[in-house]
C-alpha positions in Angstrom: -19.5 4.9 26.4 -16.5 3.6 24.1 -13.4 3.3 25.8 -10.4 4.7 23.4 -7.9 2.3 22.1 -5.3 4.0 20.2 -4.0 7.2 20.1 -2.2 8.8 16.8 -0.1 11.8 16.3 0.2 12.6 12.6 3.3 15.3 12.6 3.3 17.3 9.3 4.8 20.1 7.8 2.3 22.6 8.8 0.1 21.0 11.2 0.2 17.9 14.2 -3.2 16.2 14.2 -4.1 14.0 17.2 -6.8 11.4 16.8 -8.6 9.0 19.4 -9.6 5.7 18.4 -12.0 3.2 19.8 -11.3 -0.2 19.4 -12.9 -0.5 16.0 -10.8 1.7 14.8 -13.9 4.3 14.7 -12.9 8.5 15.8 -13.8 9.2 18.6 -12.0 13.0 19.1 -9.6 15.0 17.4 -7.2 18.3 18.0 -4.9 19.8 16.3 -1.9 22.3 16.7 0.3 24.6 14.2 3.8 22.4 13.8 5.4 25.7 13.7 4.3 26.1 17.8 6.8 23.4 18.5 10.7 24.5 18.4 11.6 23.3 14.5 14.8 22.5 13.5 16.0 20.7 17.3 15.6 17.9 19.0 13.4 20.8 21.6 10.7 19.4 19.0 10.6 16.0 20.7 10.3 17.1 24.1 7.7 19.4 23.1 5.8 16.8 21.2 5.8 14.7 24.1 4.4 16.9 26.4 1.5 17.1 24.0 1.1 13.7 24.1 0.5 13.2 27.2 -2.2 15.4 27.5 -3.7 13.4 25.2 -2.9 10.1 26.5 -5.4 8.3 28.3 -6.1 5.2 30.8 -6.7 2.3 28.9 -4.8 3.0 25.4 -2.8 0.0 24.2 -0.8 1.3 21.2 0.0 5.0 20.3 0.5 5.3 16.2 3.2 8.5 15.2 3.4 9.6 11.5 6.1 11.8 10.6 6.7 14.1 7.7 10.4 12.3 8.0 12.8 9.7 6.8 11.9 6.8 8.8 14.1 3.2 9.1 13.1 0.7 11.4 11.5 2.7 14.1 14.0 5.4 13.9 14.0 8.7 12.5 16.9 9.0 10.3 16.2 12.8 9.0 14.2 15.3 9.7 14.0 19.0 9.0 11.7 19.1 11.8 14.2 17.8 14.0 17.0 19.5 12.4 18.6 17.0 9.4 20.2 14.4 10.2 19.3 12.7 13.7 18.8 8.3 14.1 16.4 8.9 16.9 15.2 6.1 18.1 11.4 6.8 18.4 9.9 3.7 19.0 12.4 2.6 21.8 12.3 6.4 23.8 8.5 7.0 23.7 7.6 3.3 24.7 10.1 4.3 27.3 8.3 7.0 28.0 4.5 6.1 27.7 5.2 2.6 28.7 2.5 1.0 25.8 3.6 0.1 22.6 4.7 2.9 20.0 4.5 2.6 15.9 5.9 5.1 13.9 6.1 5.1 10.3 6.7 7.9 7.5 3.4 9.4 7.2 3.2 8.8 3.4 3.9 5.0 3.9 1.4 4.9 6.9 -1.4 6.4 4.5 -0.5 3.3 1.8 -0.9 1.6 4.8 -4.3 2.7 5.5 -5.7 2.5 2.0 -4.1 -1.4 1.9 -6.6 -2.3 5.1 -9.5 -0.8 4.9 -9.5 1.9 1.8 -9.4 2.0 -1.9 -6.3 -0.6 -1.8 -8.1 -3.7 -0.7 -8.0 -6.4 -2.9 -6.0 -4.6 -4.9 -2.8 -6.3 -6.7 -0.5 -3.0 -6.7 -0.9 0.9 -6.2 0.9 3.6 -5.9 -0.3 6.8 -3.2 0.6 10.1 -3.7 0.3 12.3 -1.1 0.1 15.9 -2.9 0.2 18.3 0.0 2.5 20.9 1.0 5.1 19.0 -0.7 5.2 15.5 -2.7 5.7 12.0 -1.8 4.9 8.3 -3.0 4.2 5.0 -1.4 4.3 1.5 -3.5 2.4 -1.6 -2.3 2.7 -4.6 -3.9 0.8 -7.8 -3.0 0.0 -6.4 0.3 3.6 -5.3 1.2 4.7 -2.4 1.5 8.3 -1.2 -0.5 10.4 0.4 1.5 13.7 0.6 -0.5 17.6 -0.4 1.1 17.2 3.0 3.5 13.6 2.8 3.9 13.2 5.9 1.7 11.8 4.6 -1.4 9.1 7.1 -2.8 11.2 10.5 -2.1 10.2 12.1 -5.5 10.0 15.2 -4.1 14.1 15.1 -5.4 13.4 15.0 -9.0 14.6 17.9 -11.3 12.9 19.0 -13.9 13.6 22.0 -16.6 10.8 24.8 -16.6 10.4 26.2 -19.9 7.6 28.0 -18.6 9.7 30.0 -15.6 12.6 30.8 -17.7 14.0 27.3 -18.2 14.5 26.9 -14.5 15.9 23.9 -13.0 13.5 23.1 -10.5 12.2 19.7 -8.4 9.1 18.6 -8.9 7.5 19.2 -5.7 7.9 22.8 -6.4 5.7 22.6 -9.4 3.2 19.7 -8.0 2.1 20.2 -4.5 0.5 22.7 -2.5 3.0 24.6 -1.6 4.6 24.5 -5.5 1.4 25.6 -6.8 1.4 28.9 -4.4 5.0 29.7 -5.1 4.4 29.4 -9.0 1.4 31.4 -8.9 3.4 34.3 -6.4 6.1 33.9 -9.4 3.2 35.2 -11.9 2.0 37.8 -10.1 3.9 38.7 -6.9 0.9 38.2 -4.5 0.2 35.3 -2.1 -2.9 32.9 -2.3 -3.8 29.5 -1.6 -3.2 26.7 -3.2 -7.3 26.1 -3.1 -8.1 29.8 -4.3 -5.4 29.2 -7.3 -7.9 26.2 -8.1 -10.8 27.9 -7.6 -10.2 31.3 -9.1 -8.5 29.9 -12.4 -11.5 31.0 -14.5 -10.9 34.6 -13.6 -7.5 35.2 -13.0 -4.8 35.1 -15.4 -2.0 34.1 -13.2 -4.1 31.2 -11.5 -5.0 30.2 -15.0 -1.0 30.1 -15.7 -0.2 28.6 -12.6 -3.0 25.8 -13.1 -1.6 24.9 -16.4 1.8 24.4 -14.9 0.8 21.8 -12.4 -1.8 19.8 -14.6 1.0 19.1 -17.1 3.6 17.9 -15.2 1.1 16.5 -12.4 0.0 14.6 -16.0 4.1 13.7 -16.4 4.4 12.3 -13.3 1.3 9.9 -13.7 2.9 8.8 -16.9 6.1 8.1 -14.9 4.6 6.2 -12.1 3.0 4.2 -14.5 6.5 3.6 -16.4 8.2 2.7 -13.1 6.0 0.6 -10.9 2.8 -0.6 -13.2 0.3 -0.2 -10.8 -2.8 -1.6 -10.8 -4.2 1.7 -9.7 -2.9 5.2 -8.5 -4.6 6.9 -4.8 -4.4 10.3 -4.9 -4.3 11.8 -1.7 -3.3 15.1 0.6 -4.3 18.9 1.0 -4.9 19.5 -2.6 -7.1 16.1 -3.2 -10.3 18.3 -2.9 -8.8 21.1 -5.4 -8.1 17.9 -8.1 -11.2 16.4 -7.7 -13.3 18.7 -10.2 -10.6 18.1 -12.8 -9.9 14.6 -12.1 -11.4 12.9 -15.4 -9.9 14.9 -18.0 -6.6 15.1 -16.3 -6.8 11.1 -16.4 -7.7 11.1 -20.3 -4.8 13.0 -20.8 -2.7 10.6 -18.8 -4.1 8.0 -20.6 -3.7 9.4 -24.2 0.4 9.9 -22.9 0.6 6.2 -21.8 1.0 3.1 -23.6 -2.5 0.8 -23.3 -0.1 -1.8 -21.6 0.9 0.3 -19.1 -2.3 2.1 -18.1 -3.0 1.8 -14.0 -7.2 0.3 -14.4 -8.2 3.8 -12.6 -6.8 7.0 -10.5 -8.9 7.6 -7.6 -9.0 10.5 -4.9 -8.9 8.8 -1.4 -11.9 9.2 0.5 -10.1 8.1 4.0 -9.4 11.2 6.8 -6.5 10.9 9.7 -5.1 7.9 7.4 -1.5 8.7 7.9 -2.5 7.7 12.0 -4.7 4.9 10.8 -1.6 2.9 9.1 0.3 2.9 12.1 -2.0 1.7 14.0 -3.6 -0.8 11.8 0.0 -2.5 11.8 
């Protein structure tokens, strides 16, 4: 029987995921818990979280890997709404402290880049970009195997971007309200004043008005932001990946053509792929 290696705690918006590793970086058992069972919006949420750790935690595991839906510097978490804003907890430091083996943690966007860069659709690759398009929107930039981090360590935070909404009234709204999960649901309860998922909006889109509606709103500005990325960072290529990679994947093509026919030749990424890696936010951090 394979002894487990590394342990990872992916902490996102709606869920926290703990994963078991063997030493070849293989699964070996999973569980998860709502992030909302955890007291949000304290400092609580750590000593909760590490409580669950530890009943986790086994003999024999050298490195536990923490991804956090959070602004992370340096082995610090600089802000979190999970945590409550604005908080320079030293992560790293207190839970090796605590655990007594080594600790990563890293933004759980950047630890997914991270992922894809070792062992996933970024090897070998010159430069990519992920997105992560789950319950809300976030990019990571490699370049020539390194990752950029920016002068906080926030580089990537496009979730901040504003955009005007001619099709809700001229509403000044960020982006990740219009492309990510959770945009996609609020758009679509906008429409028609009921509540569905963001996969049922996908799926139901021949049928339903509203999901049609809704639907059109993220492909074009999903399509904008594809055209920006290119503009900004020239990838080589752009990994697509989160909670709604399974709702893009029917659509994928022609929502590239159209990408394409926005973009100059020059500035084209060579392809836009959904990620096929699982628990890859963990992964990074321990593949460090």
């Amino acid at each position: 029987m394979k002894k487990n290696k590394y342990l990872t705690v992916d902490v996102g918006g709606t869920k926290i995921k703990f994963c078991k590793f063997d030493e070849n970086f293989q699964l070996t058992n999973s569980a998860e818990i709502p992030t909302n069972k955890l007291p949000v919006n304290s400092l609580d949420f750590i000593v909760e979280l590490k409580k669950y750790i530890k009943q986790h935690l086994e003999p024999g595991v050298k490195k536990i890997g923490i991804s956090f839906k959070a602004a992370v510097n340096d082995g610090v978490i600089v802000y979190s709404t999970l945590l409550g804003g604005s908080v320079n907890y030293e992560l790293e430091k207190e839970f090796k402290k605590e655990f007594g083996v080594t600790v990563k943690l890293e933004n759980d966007v950047n630890a997914m880049a991270i992922a894809e860069n070792k062992i996933g659709k970024g090897v070998g690759i010159h430069s990519f970009v992920l997105l992560n398009i789950g319950t809300g929107l976030k990019l990571s930039y490699i370049n020539n195997n390194q990752l950029v981090y920016g002068y906080t360590g926030n580089a990537g935070e496009i979730a901040q971007k504003e955009v005007i909404v001619p099709e809700l009234d001229n509403q000044v709204i960020k982006i990740d309200y219009l492309v990510s999960g959770q945009g996609i649901e609020n758009i679509y309860s906008e429409f028609s004043g009921q509540v569905k998922s963001a996969k049922e909006i996908f799926s139901n889109k021949e049928d339903d008005i509203n999901a049609q509606k809704s639907v059109k709103i993220f492909n074009k500005y999903f399509i904008q932001l594809l055209v920006e990325l290119s503009y900004y960072y020239n990838p080589e290529k752009i990994i697509i990946n989160g909670s709604v990679k399974k709702s893009l994947k029917p659509h994928l093509v022609h929502l590239v053509n159209e990408y394409q026919k926005s973009t100059m030749d020059i500035f084209h990424s060579k392809s836009v792929e959904i990620s096929e890696m699982d628990n890859c936010a963990g992964l990074g951090c321990i593949l460090q």
